[in-house]
C-alpha positions, -999 to 999 in steps of 0.1 A, spaced: 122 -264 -149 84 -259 -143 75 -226 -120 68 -244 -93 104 -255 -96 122 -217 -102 93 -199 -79 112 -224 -49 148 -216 -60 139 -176 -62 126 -174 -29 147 -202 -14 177 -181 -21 168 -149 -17 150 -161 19 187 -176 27 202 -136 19 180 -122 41 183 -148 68 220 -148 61 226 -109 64 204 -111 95 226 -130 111 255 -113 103 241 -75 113 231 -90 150 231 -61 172 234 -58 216 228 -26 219 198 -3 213 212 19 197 220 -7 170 189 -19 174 169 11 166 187 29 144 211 6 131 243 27 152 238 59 134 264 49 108 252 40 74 264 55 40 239 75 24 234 54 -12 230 24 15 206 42 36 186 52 2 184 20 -15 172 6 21 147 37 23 133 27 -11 130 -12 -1 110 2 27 89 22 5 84 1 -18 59 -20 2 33 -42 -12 13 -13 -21 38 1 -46 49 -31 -61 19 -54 -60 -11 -31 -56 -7 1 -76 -3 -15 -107 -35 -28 -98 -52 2 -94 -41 20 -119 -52 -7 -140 -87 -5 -128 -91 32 -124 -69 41 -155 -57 81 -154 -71 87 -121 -52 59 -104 -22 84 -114 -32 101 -77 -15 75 -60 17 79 -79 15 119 -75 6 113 -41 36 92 -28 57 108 -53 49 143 -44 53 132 -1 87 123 -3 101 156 -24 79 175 9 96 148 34 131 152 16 130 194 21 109 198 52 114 174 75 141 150 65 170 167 76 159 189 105 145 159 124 180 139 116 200 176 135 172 170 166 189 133 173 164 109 183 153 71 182 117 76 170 90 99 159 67 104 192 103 113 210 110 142 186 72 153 196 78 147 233 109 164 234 98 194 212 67 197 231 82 186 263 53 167 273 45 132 282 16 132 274 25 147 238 47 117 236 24 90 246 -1 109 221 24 102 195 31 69 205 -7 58 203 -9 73 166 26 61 160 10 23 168 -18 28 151 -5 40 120 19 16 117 -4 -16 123 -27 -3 99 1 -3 75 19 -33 81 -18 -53 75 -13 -47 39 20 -58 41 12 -92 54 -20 -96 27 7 -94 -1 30 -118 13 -7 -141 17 -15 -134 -18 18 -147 -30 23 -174 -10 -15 -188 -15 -9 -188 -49 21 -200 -65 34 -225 -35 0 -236 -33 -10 -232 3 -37 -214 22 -34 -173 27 -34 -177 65 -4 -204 59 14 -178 37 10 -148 60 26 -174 86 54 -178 68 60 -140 61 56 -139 98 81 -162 107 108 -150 81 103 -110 94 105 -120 133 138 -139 127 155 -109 108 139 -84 130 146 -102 164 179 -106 159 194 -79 135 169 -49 150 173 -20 123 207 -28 115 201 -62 102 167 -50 83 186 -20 68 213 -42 51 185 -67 47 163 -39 29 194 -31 5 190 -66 -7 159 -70 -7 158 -34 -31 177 -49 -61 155 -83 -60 124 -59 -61 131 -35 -86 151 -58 -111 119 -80 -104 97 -57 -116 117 -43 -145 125 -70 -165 91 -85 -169 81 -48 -179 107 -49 -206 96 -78 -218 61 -71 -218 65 -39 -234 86 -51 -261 63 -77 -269 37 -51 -270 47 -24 -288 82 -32 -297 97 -6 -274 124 -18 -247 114 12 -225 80 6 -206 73 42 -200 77 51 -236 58 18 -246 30 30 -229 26 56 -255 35 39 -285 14 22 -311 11 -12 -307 28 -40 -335 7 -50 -361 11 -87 -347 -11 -72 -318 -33 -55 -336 -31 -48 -377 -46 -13 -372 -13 -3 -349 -33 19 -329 -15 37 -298 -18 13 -268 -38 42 -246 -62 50 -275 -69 9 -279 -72 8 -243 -97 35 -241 -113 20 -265 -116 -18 -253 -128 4 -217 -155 19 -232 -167 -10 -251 -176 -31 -217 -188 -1 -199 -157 12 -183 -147 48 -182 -121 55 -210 -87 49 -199 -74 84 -202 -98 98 -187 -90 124 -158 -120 121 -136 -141 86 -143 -175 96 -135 -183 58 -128 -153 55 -102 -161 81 -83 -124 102 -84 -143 136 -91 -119 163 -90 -125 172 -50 -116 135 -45 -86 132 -63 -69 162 -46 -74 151 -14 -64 115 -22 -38 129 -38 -31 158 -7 -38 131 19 -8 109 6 18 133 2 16 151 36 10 113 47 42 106 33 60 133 50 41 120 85 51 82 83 72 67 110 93 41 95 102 63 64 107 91 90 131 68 113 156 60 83 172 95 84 186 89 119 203 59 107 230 83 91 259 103 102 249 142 99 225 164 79 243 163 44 239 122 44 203 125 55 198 149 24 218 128 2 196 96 14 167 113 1 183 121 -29 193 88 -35 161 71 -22 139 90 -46 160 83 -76 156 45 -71 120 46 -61 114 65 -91 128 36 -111 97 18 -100 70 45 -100 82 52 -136 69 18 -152 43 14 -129 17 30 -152 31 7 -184 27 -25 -161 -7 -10 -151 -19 -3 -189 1 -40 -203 -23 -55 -178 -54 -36 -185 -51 -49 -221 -45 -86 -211 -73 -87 -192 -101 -69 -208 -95 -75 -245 -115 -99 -266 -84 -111 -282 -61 -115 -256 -79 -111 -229 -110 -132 -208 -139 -110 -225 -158 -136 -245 -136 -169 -235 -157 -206 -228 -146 -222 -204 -120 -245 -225 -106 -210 -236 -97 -197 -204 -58 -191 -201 -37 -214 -178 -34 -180 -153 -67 -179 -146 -70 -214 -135 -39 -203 -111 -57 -179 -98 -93 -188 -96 -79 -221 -73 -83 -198 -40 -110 -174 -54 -92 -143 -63 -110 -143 -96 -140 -164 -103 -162 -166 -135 -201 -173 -128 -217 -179 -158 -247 -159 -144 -269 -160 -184 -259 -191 -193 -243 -182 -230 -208 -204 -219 -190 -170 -223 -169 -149 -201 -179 -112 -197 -160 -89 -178 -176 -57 -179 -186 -26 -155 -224 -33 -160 -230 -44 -124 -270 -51 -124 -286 -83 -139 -296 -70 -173 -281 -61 -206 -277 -21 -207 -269 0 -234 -239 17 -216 -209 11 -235 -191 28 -267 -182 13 -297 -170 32 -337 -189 25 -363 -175 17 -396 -172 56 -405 -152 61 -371 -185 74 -355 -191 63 -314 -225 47 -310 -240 35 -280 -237 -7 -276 -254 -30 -255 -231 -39 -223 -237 -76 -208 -241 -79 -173 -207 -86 -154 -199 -123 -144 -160 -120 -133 -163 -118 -95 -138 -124 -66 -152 -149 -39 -123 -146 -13 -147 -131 16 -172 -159 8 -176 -187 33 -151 -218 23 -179 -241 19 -195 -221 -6 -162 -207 -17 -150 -241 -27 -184 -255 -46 -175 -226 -69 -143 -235 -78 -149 -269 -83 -182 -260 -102 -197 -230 -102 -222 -241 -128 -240 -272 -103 -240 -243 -76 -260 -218 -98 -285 -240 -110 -288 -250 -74 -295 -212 -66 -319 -202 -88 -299 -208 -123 -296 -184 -153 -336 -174 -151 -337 -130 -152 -296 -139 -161 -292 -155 -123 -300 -125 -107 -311 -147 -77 -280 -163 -75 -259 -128 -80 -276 -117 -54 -270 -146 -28 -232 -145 -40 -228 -103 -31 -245 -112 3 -219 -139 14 -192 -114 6 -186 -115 -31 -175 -84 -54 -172 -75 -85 -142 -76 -108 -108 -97 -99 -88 -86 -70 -68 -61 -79 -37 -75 -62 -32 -100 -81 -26 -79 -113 11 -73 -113 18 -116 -103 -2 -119 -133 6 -100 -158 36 -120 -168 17 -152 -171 -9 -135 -190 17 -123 -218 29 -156 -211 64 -148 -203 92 -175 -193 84 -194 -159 120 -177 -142 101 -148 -151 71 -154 -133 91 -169 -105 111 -139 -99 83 -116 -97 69 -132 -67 103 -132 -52 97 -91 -59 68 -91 -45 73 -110 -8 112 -87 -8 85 -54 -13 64 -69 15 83 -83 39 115 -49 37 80 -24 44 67 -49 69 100 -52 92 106 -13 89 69 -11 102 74 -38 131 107 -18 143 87 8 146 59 -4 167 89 -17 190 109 12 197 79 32 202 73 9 233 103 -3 243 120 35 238 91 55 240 67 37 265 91 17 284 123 32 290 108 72 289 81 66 306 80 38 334 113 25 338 137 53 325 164 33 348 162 2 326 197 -16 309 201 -21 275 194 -55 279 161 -48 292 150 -25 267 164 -48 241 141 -77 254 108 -56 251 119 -39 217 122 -81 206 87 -89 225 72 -60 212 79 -71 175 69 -107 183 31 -93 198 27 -71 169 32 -93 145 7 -115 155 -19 -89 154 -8 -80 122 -9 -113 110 -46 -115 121 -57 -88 101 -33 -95 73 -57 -130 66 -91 -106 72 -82 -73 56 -103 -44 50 -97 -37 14 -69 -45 -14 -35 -35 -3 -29 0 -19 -62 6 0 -55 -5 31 -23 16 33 -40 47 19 -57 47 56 -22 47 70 -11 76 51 -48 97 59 -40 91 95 -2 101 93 -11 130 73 -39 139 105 -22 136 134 23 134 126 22 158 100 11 196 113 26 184 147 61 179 131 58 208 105 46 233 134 73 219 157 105 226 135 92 257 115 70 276 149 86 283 183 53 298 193 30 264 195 36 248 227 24 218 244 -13 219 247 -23 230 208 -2 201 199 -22 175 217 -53 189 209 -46 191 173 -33 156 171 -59 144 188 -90 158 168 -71 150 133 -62 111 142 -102 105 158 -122 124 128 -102 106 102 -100 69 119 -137 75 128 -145 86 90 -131 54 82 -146 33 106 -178 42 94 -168 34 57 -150 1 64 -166 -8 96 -180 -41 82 -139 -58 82 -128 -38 107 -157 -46 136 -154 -79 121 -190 -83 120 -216 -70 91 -245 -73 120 -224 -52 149 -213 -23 119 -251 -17 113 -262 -14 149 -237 8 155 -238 30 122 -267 20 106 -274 3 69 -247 2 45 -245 29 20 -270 49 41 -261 77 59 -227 75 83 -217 40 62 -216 65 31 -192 92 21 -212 117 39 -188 145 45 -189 164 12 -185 130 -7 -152 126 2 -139 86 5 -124 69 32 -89 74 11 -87 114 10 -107 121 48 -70 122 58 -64 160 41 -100 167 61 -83 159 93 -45 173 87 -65 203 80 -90 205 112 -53 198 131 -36 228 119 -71 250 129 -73 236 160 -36 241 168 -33 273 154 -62 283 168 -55 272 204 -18 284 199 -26 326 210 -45 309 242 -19 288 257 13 288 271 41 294 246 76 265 244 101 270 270 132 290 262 155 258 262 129 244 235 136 277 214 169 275 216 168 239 204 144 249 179 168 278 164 196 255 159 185 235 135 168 259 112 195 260 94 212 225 89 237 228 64 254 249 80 253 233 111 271 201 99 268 171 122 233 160 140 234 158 171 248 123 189 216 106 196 225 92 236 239 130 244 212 148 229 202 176 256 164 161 246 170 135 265 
């Protein structure tokens, strides 16, 4: 069968699971709804936790980047790694003993405060939205590609698929959904990585691959893959591969840690990975859920790097990569993926060969690193780069490139001063340089040119990763107004049935806002969800850790603190990514100037948009802190409540979640 033919059955089955448990796991009552009744064994509840980690980012995107960025794309492992150990032994099973439906009500009923809760809930919102957006640009990317329709048609789809297992299933039907949906992602990213590596380097393990010398049918030297990819790196301009803090990349070793700092603590702050410990029993299963949940997600995060460096080779390398292909040379992937502009080759000189390289002006540079015949590194001659992605262009222009991108060049200026006129006019309607990083993982079994069931049931992996993180998200978003908003709030008198039907509209509004933003994103997926975790990490984070581990911070420092670390980070990366997320190039520069000058550059400290999050978790805690000795202290009750659960194993059982004195 052809892969158009096995990429149909792969998702047509697995869509009919989902679909199938969803319908099975239909819940009436909210407390079904939002936390699936409180019931569900702790392997189940892990494996379900990991599905929802396991977004887009994690399968599809991190790959990506650590392909690109090499060692220092390790931040995003140690970063997400790192948060759930914190969320597993700080928070996990102390907010499971404090019984309740969603994250702003633990902070309204800690801080006893409406307006703490509605605080919470706006951030709550917020966070999630921006993390669902890169859930719903994977399922695009996937979709576009390999059934051969639009993104905008393949984020519909997604769409569709989530609201019907959200709807009607609420968190029960998306946690048996996500257990599925676990063992389609992981076994679809492991097997291709076996494969690959064994192909590679003869190893069946991917993680020990990745430090094993290659076969001599890859290369008769049998270097170690890390060194050759080093190596190839250096010799197109790139930082070496190994290397902890690519000067070129900017990850210096201030942005790194709070990357790194901004995840984890981001991690422990997140609302839909929060909300899956009160879907079990007591304390022990909530422990035992993290237990379980880090051991499979670590299944993943293992092979990640291999996947990441496999790729790096396939794509860069003269041999087996694009790096000095003609046009009749190119591999059958890139034509897959060049269709809808997530990689494009512009012949910018003229010499009918690819380069991909990190030399971004419009002449030759002497920039790269090459060994001599004694061994020796000497300094080689780099050729400008020519391997763009064109998604962000206008479709007119978008689509003369794909059908010939050598007719538009010479109708913009040709290969005269190696079609710098024409590179320029290409960056100004939105191009970039280098392939979308996304795309790396889909590809990297057509590039070592792996079966076709293969290749079919990685995408299957890759819409179960998306569409498991991207319900867990929506669920979120509609218990914090239909629980939160609605039933605490304005109508604490409403039935069941009526918080139901808002919880259901609720999902159905959000998704089409996420939808929107999922076909006009702000950056590559892993990127996009990096802002999530900064704001989590600035407003949730000290709010929770200060409510469970201080009885002295009451109502007022909490708000405060929330407040000042959720607007510096989401202004700090407004000002970095305001261009997408105004909507308008013309609007972001009256408002904050040229880009890359002043407030549209890193300007505090030279910290990116990625690790501002540890600047504003940190101005939380001083603010709270510091307005904690000036303000009225938690009431008794609150104390009380907070002293019996700082102990939690021996307390047993969590508190019952509708007799909770809370509410």
């Amino acid at each position: 069968m052809t892969l158009e033919y096995w990429t149909y059955l792969f998702v047509g089955v697995t869509f009919a699971i989902y679909l199938g448990i969803a319908w099975m796991s239909r819940v009436k009552d909210t407390k079904g709804f939002f936390i699936a009744g409180g019931g569900v064994p702790a392997p189940a509840n892990g494996m379900a936790t990991a599905a929802d980690w396991m977004s887009a980012a994690s399968f599809l995107s991190m790959a990506g980047l650590i392909s690109g960025m090499g060692f220092a794309g390790g931040v995003y492992l140690m970063g997400w790694t790192g948060g759930y150990v914190l969320l597993a032994l700080l928070l996990a099973p102390y907010l499971r003993k404090f019984g309740h439906y969603t994250v702003p009500d633990f902070i309204g009923g800690r801080y006893d405060s409406s307006t703490a809760r509605l605080i919470a809930l706006l951030c709550a919102i917020f966070i999630s939205f921006t993390y669902v957006v890169g859930q719903m640009k994977g399922v695009g990317v996937v979709f576009s590609v390999f059934l051969g329709v639009a993104p905008a048609v393949g984020v519909a789809i997604g769409m569709a698929i989530v609201f019907v297992y959200a709807v009607f299933g609420g968190m029960k039907g998306i946690t048996w959904t996500q257990v599925a949906q676990f063992w389609v992602l992981i076994t679809a990213f492991l097997i291709p990585a076996v494969a690959i590596s064994l192909k590679l380097t003869g190893s069946a393990i991917p993680s020990i691959g990745l430090g094993s010398q290659v076969l001599e049918s890859v290369d008769p030297a049998r270097p170690f893959l890390l060194d050759k990819l080093s190596l190839i790196n250096e010799q197109f301009g790139f930082s070496k591969y190994t290397e902890a803090y690519a000067a070129n990349g900017g990850w210096n070793k201030l942005n790194v840690f709070c990357v790194c700092l901004a995840l984890m603590a981001g991690t422990a702050g997140l609302p839909h990975v929060i909300v899956r410990f009160y879907t079990v029993k007591s304390v022990k299963a909530a422990r035992w859920s993290a237990f379980w949940a880090l051991l499979f997600i670590s299944m993943l995060y293992l092979c990640a790097p291999a996947v990441a460096a496999f790729a790096r080779y396939y794509m860069v390398d003269e041999v087996a990569g694009l790096n000095g292909s003609t046009e009749t040379e190119l591999p059958e992937w890139y034509d897959k993926w060049s269709e809808l502009g997530y990689i494009a080759w512009v012949d910018f000189d003229g010499d009918g060969k690819v380069a991909f390289t990190n030399n971004l002006t419009d002449e030759v540079a002497p920039i790269g690193v090459a060994l001599d015949a004694d061994g020796n590194e000497q300094k080689v001659d780099v050729q400008p780069n020519e391997l763009m992605r064109i998604l962000k262009v206008p479709a007119e222009t978008r689509q003369e490139l794909i059908e010939d991108a050598d007719a538009w060049l010479a109708a913009n200026g040709g290969t005269a001063d190696g079609g710098a006129a024409a590179k320029a006019t290409l960056l100004g309607m939105g191009a970039a340089h280098h392939p979308d990083r996304d795309i790396i993982v889909l590809a990297t079994p057509q590039m070592a040119e792996l079966a076709d069931w293969m290749v079919a049931f990685v995408i299957a992996g890759g819409l179960a990763a998306a569409l498991s993180t991207a319900s867990g998200l929506l669920l979120v978003i509609s218990s914090s107004v239909s629980h939160d908003l609605y039933y605490n709030m304005m109508n604490p008198q409403a039935s069941e049935k009526q918080r139901l039907l808002v919880g259901r509209v609720a999902i159905g509004v959000a998704l089409l806002i996420a939808g929107y933003f999922g076909i006009n994103p702000p950056g590559f997926v892993g990127e996009v969800v990096a802002f999530a975790f900064g704001l989590a990490a600035a407003s949730f984070f000290p709010a929770i850790v200060l409510g469970i581990f201080s009885k002295r911070v009451g109502t007022v420092p909490a708000v405060a603190g929330m407040l000042v670390g959720i607007t510096f980070t989401a202004f700090y990366i407004t000002t970095q990514k305001a261009d997408v997320i105004l909507l308008n190039p013309e609007i972001a520069e009256a408002i904050f100037g040229p880009k890359g000058q002043g407030l549209r550059e890193p300007w505090f400290y030279g910290i990116n948009a990625q690790g501002i999050g540890t600047v504003g978790m940190l101005l939380n805690f001083i603010v709270t802190l510091g307005l904690t000795p000036l303000c009225k202290p938690p009431s008794d009750k609150t104390k009380a409540l907070i002293d019996s659960v700082r102990e939690p194993e021996m307390a047993g059982e969590g508190l019952d979640i509708e007799t909770a004195d809370i509410h």
